[in-house]
N, C-alpha and C positions, 0 to 999 in steps of 0.2 A: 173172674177174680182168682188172687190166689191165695188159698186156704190152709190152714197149720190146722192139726187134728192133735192135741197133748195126750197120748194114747199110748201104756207101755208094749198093748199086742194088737196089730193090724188085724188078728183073725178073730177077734172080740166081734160079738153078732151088732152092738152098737158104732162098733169103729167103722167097719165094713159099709153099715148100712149108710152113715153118713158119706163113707168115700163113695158109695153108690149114685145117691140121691144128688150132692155134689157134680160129679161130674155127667150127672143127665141132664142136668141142665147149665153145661159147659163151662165148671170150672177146674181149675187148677189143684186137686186135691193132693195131701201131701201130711204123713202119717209119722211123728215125731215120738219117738221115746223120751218122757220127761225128762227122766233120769240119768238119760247121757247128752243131755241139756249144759252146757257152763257158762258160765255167764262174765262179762270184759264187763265192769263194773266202775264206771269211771265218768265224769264232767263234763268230758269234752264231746262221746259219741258212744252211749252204752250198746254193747249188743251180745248178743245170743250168740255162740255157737256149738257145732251140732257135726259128731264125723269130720272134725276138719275144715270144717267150712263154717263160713257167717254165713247166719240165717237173715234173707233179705227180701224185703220186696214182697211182705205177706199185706195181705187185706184185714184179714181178721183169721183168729185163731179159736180154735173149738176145744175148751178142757173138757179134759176127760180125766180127771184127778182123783185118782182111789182113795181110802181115808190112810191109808198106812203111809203116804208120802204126800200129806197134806201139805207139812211143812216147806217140802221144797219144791211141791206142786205149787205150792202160792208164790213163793220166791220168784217160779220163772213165770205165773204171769205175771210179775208186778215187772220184771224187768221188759216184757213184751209191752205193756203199758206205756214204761218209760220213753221206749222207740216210738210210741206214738199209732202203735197196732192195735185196732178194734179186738175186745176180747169178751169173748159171750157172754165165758162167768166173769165179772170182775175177781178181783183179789181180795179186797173186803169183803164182798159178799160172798166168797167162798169159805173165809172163815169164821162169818157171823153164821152160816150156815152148820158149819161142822164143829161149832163147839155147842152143844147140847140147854146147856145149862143158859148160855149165854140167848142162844136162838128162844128160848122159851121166855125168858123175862121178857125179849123184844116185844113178842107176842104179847105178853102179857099186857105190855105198855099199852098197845091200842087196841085191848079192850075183846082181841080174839077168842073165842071160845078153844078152851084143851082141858085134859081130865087135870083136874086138882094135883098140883103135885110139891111136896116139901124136898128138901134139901137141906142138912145139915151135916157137921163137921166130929162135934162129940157123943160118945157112946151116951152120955148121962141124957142126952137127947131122943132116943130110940121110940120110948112108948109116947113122948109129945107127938111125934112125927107120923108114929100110925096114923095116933087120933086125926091129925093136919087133914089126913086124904080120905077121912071116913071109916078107917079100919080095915079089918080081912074081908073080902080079898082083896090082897093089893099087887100094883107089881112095882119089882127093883129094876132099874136099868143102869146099867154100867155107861159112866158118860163118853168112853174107848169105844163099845160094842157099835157092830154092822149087821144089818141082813140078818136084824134077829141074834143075834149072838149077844151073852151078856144081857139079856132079859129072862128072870125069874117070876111066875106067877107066886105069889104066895099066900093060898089058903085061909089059913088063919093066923087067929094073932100070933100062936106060939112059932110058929114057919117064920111067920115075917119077923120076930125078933133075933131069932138064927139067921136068917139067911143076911139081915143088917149089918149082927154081930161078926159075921163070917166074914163078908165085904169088908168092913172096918180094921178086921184082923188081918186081911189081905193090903192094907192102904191104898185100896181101892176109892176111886169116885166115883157117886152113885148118886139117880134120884129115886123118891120111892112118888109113885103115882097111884090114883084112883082105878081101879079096874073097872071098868065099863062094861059090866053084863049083858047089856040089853043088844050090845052089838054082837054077838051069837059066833064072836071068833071071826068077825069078817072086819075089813076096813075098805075105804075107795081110796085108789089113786087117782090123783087127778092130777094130768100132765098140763102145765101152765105155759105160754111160751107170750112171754109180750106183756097182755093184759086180757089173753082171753087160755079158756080150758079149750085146747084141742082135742085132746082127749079123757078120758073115765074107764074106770074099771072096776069090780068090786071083784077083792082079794076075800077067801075063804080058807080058813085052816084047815086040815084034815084033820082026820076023829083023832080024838084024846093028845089035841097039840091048840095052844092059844095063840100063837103068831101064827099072820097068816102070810109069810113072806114065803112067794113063789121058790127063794131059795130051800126052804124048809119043808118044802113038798106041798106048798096051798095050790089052791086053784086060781081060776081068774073069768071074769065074766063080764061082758059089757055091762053099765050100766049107764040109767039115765038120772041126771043130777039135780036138783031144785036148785032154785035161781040162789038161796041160800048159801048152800052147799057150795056154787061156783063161783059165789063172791067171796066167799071164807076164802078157798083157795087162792084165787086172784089176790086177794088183802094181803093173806100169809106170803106169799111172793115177794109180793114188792115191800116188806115190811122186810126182807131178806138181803132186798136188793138183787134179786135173780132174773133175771130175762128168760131163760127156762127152768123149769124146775120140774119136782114130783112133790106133790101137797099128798099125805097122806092125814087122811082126815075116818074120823070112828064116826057111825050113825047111833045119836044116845039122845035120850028122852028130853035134853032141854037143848037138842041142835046139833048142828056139826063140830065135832070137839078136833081140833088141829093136831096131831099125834107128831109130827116130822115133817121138816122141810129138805127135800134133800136137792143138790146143787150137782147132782150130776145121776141123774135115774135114767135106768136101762129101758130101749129101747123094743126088745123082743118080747116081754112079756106085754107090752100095753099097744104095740103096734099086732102080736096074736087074736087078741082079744077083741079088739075091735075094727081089724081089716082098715083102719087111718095110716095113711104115708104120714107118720111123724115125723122121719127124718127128713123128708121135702121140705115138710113145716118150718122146721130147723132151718135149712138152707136159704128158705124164703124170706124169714126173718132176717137174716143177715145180708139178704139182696138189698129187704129195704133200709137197713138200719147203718150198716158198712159204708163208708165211700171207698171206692177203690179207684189207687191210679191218684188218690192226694199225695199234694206234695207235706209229706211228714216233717212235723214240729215233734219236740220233747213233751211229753205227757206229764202231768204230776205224777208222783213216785209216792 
């Protein structure tokens, strides 16, 4: 088969691993910068191109779409779409995924466990909205923020009514959520791909820090998951509409609470961890799910 990787650096430990995995089990890999993507936009025969060239003749395509060019990371899969090209992430579900607010009502819809969390618009709103999530401690999250960026713990009530005030002064968007103590600064990832967890991890903050993203100096550690725990993630997936993902999910006293669904999670921290070829997995999946070598119709757009 042959394979489109939407990837702005080939020496990304994720890119890599998949051009790896890919061509061991003898495909055609092939490592596209989104960005210098443009796209013939038109009725008759839309297409991609890339360097001067149409891009042709792919099977399926693997995003790999940062959040800071979501927008036109989605653009060019929809137009990959249009061509009638297998595409891992979809384009709806890559932005049901990365708009925060939106991803969490989904959730909510059916019924998913996640910490408590309010959302509102007016300062006159501020001390309803503690109350909404149970109080100090709470935390703030910026609905822009990555990798832990743009999340504030906030102690108590008088913290959490500055740091709201401060955000709103900023015309920032923000949700304020339940801080989950019982989870001890750790959360599990759980790598979804289909309809089953190929892998688990349980992420740990380091001393006197509350996210535990590997970015921000956590640890990481295999873990084993209850049957719970692996359906919540499964549920969250496809409630996303993701064929893989990263469920990241809190261990808290009334169950697995769903923290983030992310639509495009790294491969070196969870493949570290628990010695799993996940980008095989990857490749596997799209063995069976791809046709390669159809004769290409227009997709919905």
């Amino acid at each position: 088969m042959k394979i489109a990787i939407l990837s702005r650096n080939s020496r990304l430990y994720s890119t890599g691993r998949l051009v790896e995995a890919g061509e061991q089990r003898g495909h055609e890999m092939h490592v596209i910068d989104t960005l210098k993507c443009y796209m013939d936009i038109t009725s008759a025969k839309p297409a991609i191109w890339y360097k001067g060239e149409r891009l042709e003749g792919f099977d399926a395509v693997i995003p790999r779409i940062g959040s800071s060019i979501t927008s036109y990371g989605t653009a060019v899969i929809r137009q990959f779409e249009m061509m009638g090209v297998y595409c891992l992430t979809e384009s709806v579900a890559l932005g049901r995924s990365r708009d925060k607010l939106r991803s969490l009502q989904l959730l909510s819809r059916k019924a998913i466990g996640m910490p408590n969390t309010g959302f509102a618009h007016h300062v006159d709103n501020t001390k309803d909205l503690i109350k909404m999530v149970g109080g100090a401690p709470l935390v703030v999250k910026l609905l822009q923020g990555t990798q832990g960026r743009g999340v504030v713990l906030a102690e108590t009530q008088k913290a959490a009514e500055s740091v709201i005030d401060a955000f709103r002064e900023l015309r920032a968007d923000f949700l304020v959520q339940e801080f989950i103590k019982e989870a001890g600064g750790s959360d599990v990832r759980c790598f979804v791909i289909g309809t089953k967890v190929v892998a688990a991890m349980e992420r740990t903050a380091q001393a006197g820090e509350f996210r535990s993203n590997l970015h921000r100096g956590g640890s990481a550690a295999l873990t084993r998951l209850t049957p719970t725990e692996r359906k919540t993630a499964v549920v969250a997936a496809q409630t996303m509409g993701l064929k893989v993902s990263g469920v990241d999910i809190l261990r808290s006293e009334r169950g697995p609470l769903v923290m983030e669904v992310n639509s495009s999670p790294g491969l070196e921290g969870i493949e570290a961890a628990t010695g799993k070829d996940v980008a095989g997995a990857i490749i596997e999946y799209i063995e069976d799910n791809a046709k390669p070598n159809q004769t290409r119709t227009r997709g919905k757009g």
